[in-house]
C-alpha positions in Angstrom: -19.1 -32.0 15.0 -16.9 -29.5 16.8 -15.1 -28.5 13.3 -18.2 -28.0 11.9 -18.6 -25.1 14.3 -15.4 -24.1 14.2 -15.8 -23.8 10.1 -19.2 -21.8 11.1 -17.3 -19.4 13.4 -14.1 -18.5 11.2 -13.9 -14.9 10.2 -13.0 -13.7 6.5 -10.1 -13.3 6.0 -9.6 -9.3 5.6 -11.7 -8.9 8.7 -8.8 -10.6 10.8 -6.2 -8.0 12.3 -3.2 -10.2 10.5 -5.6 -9.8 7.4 -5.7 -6.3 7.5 -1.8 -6.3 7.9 -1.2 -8.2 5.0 -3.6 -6.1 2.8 -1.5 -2.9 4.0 1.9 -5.3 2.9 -0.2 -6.1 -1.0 -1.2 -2.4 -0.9 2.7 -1.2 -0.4 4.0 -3.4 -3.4 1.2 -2.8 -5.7 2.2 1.0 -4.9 5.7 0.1 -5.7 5.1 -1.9 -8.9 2.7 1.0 -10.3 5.2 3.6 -9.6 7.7 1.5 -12.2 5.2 0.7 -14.6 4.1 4.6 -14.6 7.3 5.9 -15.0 8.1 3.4 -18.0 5.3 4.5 -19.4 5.7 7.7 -19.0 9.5 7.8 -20.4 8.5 5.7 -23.3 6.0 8.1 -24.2 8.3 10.8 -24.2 11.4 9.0 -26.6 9.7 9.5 -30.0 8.0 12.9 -31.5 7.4 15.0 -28.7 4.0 16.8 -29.3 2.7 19.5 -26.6 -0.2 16.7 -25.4 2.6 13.3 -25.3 4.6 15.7 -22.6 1.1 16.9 -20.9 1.0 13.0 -20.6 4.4 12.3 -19.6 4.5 15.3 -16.9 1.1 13.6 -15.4 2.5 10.0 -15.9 5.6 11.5 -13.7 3.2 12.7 -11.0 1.1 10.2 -10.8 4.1 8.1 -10.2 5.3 10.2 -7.7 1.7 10.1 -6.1 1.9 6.4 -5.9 5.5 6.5 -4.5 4.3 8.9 -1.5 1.4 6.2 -1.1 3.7 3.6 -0.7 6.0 5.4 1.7 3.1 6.7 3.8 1.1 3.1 4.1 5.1 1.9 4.7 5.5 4.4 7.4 2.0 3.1 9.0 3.3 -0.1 9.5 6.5 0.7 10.7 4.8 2.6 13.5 1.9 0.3 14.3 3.1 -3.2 13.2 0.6 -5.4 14.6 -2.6 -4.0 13.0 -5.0 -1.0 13.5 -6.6 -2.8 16.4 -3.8 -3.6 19.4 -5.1 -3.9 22.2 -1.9 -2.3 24.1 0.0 0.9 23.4 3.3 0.6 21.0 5.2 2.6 23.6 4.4 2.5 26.9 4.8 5.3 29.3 7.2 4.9 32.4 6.1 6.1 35.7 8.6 7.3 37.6 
């Protein structure tokens, strides 16, 4: 009877703090794989005839892969700073009292 309660009581799974970590993790490599497939994409699309619209499209294929590498980097740099989850219950660095 008490894992029936237990069951009742579980949280979802993103609304855990280690859920919301390992979102941020899926969020970093999804940025990382969409950067590559963007820039393939967007050098692909530059190879054959080159009309003024294909490198309008490879210019904003280039950017948006450079948007989605900054992404990366700045939900990278998140972590690295707060690696336990938006919700700790202590500071990171504590202050020493002298």
């Amino acid at each position: 009877m008490e894992a029936a309660q237990r069951k009742a009581q579980h949280r979802p799974f993103c609304f855990s703090v280690k859920g919301h970590v390992k979102m941020l993790r899926l969020d970093i490599i999804n940025s990382l794989v969409t950067t590559v497939f963007l820039v393939i994409i967007s050098v692909l699309a530059l190879i054959p005839k080159t009309t003024t619209l294909i490198v309008v499209g490879g210019v904003f294929g280039f950017l948006a892969a450079v948007v989605c590498l900054a992404d990366g980097a700045l939900i990278y740099r998140k972590l690295l700073f707060n690696p336990s989850g938006p919700y700790q219950k202590k500071p990171v660095r504590e202050k020493v009292v002298l």
